[in-house]
N, C-alpha and C positions, 0 to 999 in steps of 0.2 A: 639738232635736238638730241638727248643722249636717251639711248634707251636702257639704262640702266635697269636691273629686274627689282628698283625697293624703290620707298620716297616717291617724291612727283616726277621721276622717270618711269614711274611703274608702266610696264606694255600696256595696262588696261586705259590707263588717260590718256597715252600717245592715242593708241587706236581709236578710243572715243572723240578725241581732236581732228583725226585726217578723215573720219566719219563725220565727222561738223563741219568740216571744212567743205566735202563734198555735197551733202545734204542741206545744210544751213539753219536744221532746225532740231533741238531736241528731244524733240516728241519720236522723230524720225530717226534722231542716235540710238535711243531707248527702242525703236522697233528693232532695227539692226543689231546691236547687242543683245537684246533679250534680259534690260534690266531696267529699274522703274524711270520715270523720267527725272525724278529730283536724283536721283543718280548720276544719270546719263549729263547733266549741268552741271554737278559737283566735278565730274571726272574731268570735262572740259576743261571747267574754271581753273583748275590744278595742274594740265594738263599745259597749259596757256600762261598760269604765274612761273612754273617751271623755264619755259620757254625765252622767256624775257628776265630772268632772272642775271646777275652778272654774274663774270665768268667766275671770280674770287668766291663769289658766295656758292654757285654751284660746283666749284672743286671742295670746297666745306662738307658741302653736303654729302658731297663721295666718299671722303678720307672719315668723315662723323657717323657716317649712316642715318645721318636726319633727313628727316624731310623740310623740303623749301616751308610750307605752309606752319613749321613748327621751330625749326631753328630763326630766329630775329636778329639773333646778335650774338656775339661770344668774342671769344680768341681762340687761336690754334698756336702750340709752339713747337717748334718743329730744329733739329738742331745740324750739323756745318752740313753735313748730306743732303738734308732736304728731307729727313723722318720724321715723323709726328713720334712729338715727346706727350704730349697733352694737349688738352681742349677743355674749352667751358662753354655753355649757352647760357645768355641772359633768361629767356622767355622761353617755354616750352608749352604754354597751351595754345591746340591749332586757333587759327584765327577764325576757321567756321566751324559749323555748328554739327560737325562729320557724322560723331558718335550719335547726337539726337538721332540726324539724320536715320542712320543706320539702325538705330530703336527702332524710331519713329514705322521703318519701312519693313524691321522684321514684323512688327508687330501688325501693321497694315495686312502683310500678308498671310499672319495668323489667322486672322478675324475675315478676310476672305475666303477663307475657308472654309471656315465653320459650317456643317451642314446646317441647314435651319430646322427645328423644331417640325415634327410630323403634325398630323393632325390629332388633339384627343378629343374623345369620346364627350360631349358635356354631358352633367349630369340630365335626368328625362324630368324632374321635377324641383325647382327649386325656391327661397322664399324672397321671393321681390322685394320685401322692405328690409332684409337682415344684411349687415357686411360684417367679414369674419376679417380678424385683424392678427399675424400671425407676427410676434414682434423676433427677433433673432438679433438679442442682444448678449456682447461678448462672448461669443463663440469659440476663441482664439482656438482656430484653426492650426495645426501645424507648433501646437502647443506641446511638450512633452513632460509630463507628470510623472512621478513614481511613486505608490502607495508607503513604501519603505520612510521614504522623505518628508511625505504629507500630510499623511493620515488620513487621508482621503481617497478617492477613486484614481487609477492608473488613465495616462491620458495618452495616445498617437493618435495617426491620421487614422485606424482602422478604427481605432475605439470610438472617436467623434465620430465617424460615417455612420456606424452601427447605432451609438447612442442619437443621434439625431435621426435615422431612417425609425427607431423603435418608438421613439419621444415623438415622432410627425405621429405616426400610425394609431396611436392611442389615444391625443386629442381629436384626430379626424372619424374616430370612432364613434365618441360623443357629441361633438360639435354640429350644428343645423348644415343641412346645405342650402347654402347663401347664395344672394344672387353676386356677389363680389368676395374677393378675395386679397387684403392685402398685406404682401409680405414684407414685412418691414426689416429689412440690414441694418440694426442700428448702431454700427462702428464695432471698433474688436473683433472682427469677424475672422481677420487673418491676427495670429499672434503676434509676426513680424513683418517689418516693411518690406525687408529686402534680404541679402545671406549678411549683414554685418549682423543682425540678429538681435540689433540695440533698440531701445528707442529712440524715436528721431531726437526730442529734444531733450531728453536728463539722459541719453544714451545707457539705461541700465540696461545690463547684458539679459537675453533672455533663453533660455531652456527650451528648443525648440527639436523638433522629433524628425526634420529634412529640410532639403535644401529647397529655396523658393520654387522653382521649376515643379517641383513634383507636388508642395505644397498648393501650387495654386491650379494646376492640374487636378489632382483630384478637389478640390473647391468645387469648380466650378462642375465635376458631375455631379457634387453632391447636391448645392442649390438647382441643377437642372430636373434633379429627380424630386426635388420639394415641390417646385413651379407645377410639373408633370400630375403631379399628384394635388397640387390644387385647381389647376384646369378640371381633372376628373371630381371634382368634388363640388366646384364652383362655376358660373357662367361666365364670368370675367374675372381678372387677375391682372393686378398693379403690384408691379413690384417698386422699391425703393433702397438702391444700397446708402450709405452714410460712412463717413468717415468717422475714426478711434483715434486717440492716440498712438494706438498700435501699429496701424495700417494708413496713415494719413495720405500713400500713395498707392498703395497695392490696392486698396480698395476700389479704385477707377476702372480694375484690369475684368474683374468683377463684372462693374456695371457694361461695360461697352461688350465685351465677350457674350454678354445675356440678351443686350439687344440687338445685335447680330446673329444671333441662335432662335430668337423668336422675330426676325424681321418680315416671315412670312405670315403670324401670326396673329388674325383679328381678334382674337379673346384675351390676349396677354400685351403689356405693355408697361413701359421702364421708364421711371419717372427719372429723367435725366437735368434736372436742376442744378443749376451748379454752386446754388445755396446749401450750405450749413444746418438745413436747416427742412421737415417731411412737413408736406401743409396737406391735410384731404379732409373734405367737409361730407358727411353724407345724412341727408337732410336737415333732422337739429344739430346734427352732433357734428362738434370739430373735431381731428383727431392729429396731432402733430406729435413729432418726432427728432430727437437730438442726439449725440451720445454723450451729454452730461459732463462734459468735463471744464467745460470755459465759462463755468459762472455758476452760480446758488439760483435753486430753485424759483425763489423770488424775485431774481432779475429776469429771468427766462419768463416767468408768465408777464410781468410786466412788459417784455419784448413782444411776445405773441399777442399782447393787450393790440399794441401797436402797428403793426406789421401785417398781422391776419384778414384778408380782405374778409373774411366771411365769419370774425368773430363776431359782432353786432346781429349778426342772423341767426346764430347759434345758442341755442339755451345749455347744450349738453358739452365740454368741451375736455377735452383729455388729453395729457403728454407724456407720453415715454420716454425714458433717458435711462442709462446704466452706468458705466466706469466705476463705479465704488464697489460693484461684484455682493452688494447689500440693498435686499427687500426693504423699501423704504416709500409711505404713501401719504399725503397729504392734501388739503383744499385750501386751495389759495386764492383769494378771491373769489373768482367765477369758475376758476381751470382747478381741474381733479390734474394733480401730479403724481407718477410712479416712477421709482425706481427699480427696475427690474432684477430681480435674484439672477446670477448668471447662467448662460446655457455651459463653460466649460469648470472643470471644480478646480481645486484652487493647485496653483504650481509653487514650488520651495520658497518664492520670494512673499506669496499671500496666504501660507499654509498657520500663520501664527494667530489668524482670525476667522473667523465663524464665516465658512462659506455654504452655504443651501445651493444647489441647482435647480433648475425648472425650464420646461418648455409652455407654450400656453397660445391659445387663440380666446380673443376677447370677441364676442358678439354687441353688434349693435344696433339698434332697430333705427328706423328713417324719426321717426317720432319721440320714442321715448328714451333714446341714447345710447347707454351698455345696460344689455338686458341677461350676459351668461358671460362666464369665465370656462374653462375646460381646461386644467391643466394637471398637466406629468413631472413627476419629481426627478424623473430621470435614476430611476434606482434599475441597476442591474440585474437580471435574470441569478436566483441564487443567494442573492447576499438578504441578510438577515438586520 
């Protein structure tokens, strides 16, 4: 076997090999190396194609610097000496699934770690039939704004922390304390999916204030200090994130990070559906949840017609949705529809239209439905 230091010679598959070879089991490679087990089985399996590989195709691999699992096929031309003049590879994607893997398992290891959530204080008094309904649409996080460009408010990750910690504080002011709390992520939360900075599917470039890393980092303290603060305000807490346009995969990173940071916690919990789609009923009132982008109002209640195990039980029934960044409300048959004004203002590509901001908790009583609004404009200390 050749113990070349790159490719499927790499020392680490040999050694994960003569360790399987001795032990017999992968669980037991992964104790002895001190790496996860779906590792410790990739390293063999490579470790082992390497091995049995021909000799032609692994002098290839020496003179190429490829690896067995990535080079398939090509030529080498080489001239009267015996030098490499040139080379080609037909197929260059590895044939397993490494890179997930290697996702898959930093991230496993992120979220093992997470301390979990302490204990908070509940409130000493609260109203058995009220649920507060905290919607956090279009956020875009990680958004970069310039007043110069827009005409409107300047936007980074410090100014969204602060306008959101200032806009929580001022509705929790006036608002009852409930016996529930629910926070609703309803899509656009992050501006971007990922560092290409586009949208996933018109790929329009976006104006963003850092790189995903940092962006989704502070995220996630800042929803952890919202939660925090509705524990203290609240006797139970549901949260719900939702997918945007924006963030149609970032946003997962969100939900699972949250429910591993409150996995100790009996007051808080994460509604992790892997529908499209927020359903919560609480007495008459139904209260659903979208981020508005894959069809007209009219189709949506019609779907909800359909779909809502507890619509027929419900006299009161309400849906929030956003993407349009425009205050917009109507009664559609039986379902009160809202479009929600956005929590972030507008960036150089939506600066040519009337954008309002607002933060808001909707109250609801068990009986008679939504009985209070409490909402903040998100206007800045100073400005006029």
């Amino acid at each position: 076997m050749s113990s070349a230091g790159y490719a499927d010679g790499d020392p680490r598959f040999i050694a994960a090999l003569e360790a399987y070879n001795r032990l017999g089991q992968y669980v037991l490679v992964a104790k002895e190396l001190g790496i996860p087990n779906t590792t410790a089985e990739r390293w063999v399996k490579r470790a082992k194609a390497w091995d049995v590989a021909p000799q032609g195709h692994r002098d290839a691999v020496e003179i190429t610097k490829l690896d067995y699992g990535t080079a398939r096929g090509g030529w080498i031309k080489t001239n009267a000496a015996g030098e490499v003049t040139g080379h080609s590879v037909r197929w260059t994607a590895p044939q397993d699934d490494t890179a997930n893997d290697d996702l898959l398992e930093r991230v496993t290891a992120a979220f093992s770690s997470v301390v979990a959530s302490v204990a908070v204080r509940p409130p000493a008094h609260v109203s058995a039939e009220l649920c507060n309904v905290l919607p956090l649409y279009d956020v875009h996080w990680g958004m970069a704004a310039w007043s110069g460009e827009t005409g409107g408010d300047d936007y980074d990750l410090e100014l969204a922390r602060s306008d959101l910690i200032g806009g929580l504080e001022r509705v929790l002011e006036i608002a009852p304390q409930a016996e529930t709390c629910v926070i609703l992520v309803g899509g656009d939360f992050f501006h971007a999916n990922d560092n290409t900075a586009q949208t996933q599917k018109s790929k329009h470039v976006l104006d963003v204030a850092a790189r995903m890393f940092r962006v989704i980092d502070t995220a996630i303290y800042a929803l952890k200090y919202v939660i925090t603060r509705a524990l203290e305000h609240h006797k139970s807490v549901v949260i719900r994130v939702l997918r945007g346009n924006h963030d149609e995969d970032s946003c997962k990173i969100l939900a699972f990070a949250l429910r591993e940071w409150l996995r100790d916690n009996n007051r808080a919990s994460i509604d992790m559906d892997q529908r499209d789609l927020f359903q919560f009923q609480w007495g008459r009132a139904a209260i659903y949840g979208h981020h508005g982008d894959k069809g007209k109002p009219e189709g949506f209640a019609l779907k909800l017609a359909d779909v809502s195990p507890f619509w027929s039980a419900c006299k009161f029934r309400y849906a929030y949705t956003g993407h349009k960044h425009k205050l917009q409300a109507e009664r559609i048959g039986g379902l009160y529809w809202e479009r929600l004004d956005p929590f972030a203002p507008s960036d150089d590509y939506g600066s040519t239209w009337v954008n309002r901001r607002a933060l808001k908790i909707d109250t609801y009583h068990k009986s008679r439905g939504r009985v209070g609004t409490y909402l903040d404009p998100i206007e800045r200390e100073g400005l006029t």
